[in-house]
C-alpha positions in Angstrom: -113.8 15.9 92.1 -114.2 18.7 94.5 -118.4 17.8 94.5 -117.5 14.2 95.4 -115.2 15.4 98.5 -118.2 17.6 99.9 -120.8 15.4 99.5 -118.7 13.0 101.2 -117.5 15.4 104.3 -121.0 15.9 103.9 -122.2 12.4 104.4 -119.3 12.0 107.2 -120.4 15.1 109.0 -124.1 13.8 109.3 -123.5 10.7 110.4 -121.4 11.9 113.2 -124.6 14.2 113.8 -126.5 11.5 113.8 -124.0 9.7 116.5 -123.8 12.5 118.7 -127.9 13.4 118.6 -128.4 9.8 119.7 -125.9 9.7 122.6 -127.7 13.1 123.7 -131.0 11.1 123.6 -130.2 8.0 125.5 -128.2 10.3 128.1 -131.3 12.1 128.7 -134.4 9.5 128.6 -132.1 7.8 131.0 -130.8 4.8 128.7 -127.6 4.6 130.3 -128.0 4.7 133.9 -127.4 0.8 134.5 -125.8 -1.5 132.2 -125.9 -4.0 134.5 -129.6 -4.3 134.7 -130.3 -4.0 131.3 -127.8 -6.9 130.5 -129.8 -8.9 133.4 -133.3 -8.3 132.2 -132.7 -11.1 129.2 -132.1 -14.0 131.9 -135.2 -15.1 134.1 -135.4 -17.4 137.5 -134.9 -20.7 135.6 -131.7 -19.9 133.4 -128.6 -21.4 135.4 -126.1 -19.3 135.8 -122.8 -20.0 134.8 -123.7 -22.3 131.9 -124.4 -21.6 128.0 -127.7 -22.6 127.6 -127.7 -21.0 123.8 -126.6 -22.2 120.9 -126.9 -22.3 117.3 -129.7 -23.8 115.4 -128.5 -26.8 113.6 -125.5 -26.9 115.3 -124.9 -30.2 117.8 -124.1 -29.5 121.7 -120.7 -29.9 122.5 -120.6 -30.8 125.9 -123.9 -33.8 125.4 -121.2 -34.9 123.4 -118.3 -34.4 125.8 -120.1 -36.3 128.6 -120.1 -32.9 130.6 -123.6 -32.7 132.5 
Protein backbone atom coordinates (compact mmCIF):
# COMPACT_ATOMS: atom_id res chain seq x y z
CA UNK A 1 0.00 0.00 0.00
CA UNK A 2 2.57 2.53 1.06
CA UNK A 3 4.64 1.57 -2.64
CA UNK A 4 1.44 2.35 -4.55
CA UNK A 5 1.11 5.94 -2.68
CA UNK A 6 4.85 6.79 -3.76
CA UNK A 7 4.80 5.71 -7.01
CA UNK A 8 1.85 7.59 -7.40
CA UNK A 9 3.14 11.03 -5.63
CA UNK A 10 5.75 9.93 -7.75
CA UNK A 11 3.93 9.89 -11.00
CA UNK A 12 1.99 13.20 -9.77
CA UNK A 13 5.20 15.02 -8.96
CA UNK A 14 6.62 14.38 -12.59
CA UNK A 15 3.98 15.31 -14.33
CA UNK A 16 3.79 18.59 -12.66
CA UNK A 17 7.60 18.72 -13.57
CA UNK A 18 6.83 18.10 -16.79
CA UNK A 19 4.06 21.09 -16.68
CA UNK A 20 6.21 23.51 -15.15
CA UNK A 21 9.59 22.55 -17.54
CA UNK A 22 7.35 23.25 -20.50
CA UNK A 23 5.87 26.60 -19.35
CA UNK A 24 9.67 27.60 -18.74
CA UNK A 25 10.30 26.61 -22.40
CA UNK A 26 7.58 28.34 -24.19
CA UNK A 27 8.27 31.56 -21.84
CA UNK A 28 11.70 31.54 -23.05
CA UNK A 29 11.75 30.63 -26.98
CA UNK A 30 9.19 33.30 -26.93
CA UNK A 31 5.87 31.12 -27.39
CA UNK A 32 3.74 33.38 -25.57
CA UNK A 33 4.41 36.81 -26.51
CA UNK A 34 1.16 37.16 -28.84
CA UNK A 35 -1.80 35.06 -28.69
CA UNK A 36 -3.44 37.13 -30.83
CA UNK A 37 -1.26 36.51 -33.79
CA UNK A 38 -0.84 33.03 -33.34
CA UNK A 39 -4.74 32.61 -33.30
CA UNK A 40 -4.71 34.86 -36.70
CA UNK A 41 -2.00 32.97 -38.59
CA UNK A 42 -4.80 29.91 -39.36
CA UNK A 43 -7.11 32.44 -41.32
CA UNK A 44 -5.73 33.84 -44.84
CA UNK A 45 -7.06 36.94 -47.12
CA UNK A 46 -10.03 34.92 -48.58
CA UNK A 47 -11.64 33.54 -45.26
CA UNK A 48 -14.71 36.06 -44.40
CA UNK A 49 -14.70 37.14 -41.31
CA UNK A 50 -17.44 36.79 -39.18
CA UNK A 51 -18.84 33.68 -40.69
CA UNK A 52 -18.22 29.78 -39.91
CA UNK A 53 -16.85 28.60 -42.87
CA UNK A 54 -15.94 24.96 -41.05
CA UNK A 55 -17.82 22.26 -40.42
CA UNK A 56 -17.98 18.71 -39.91
CA UNK A 57 -17.43 16.19 -42.57
CA UNK A 58 -20.69 14.45 -43.25
CA UNK A 59 -22.52 16.71 -41.52
CA UNK A 60 -25.19 18.98 -43.74
CA UNK A 61 -24.86 23.01 -43.52
CA UNK A 62 -27.33 24.52 -41.47
CA UNK A 63 -27.76 27.81 -42.72
CA UNK A 64 -27.91 26.37 -46.96
CA UNK A 65 -30.68 24.89 -45.31
CA UNK A 66 -31.99 27.94 -43.42
CA UNK A 67 -32.03 30.07 -46.59
CA UNK A 68 -29.30 32.27 -44.72
CA UNK A 69 -26.71 33.44 -47.58
Amino acid sequence: MTLMVIVIWGFAALCGLTAVAGLIWAIRTGQMRSFASGANSIFDGDEPVGRMTDRFPGSADRRSSEGDT
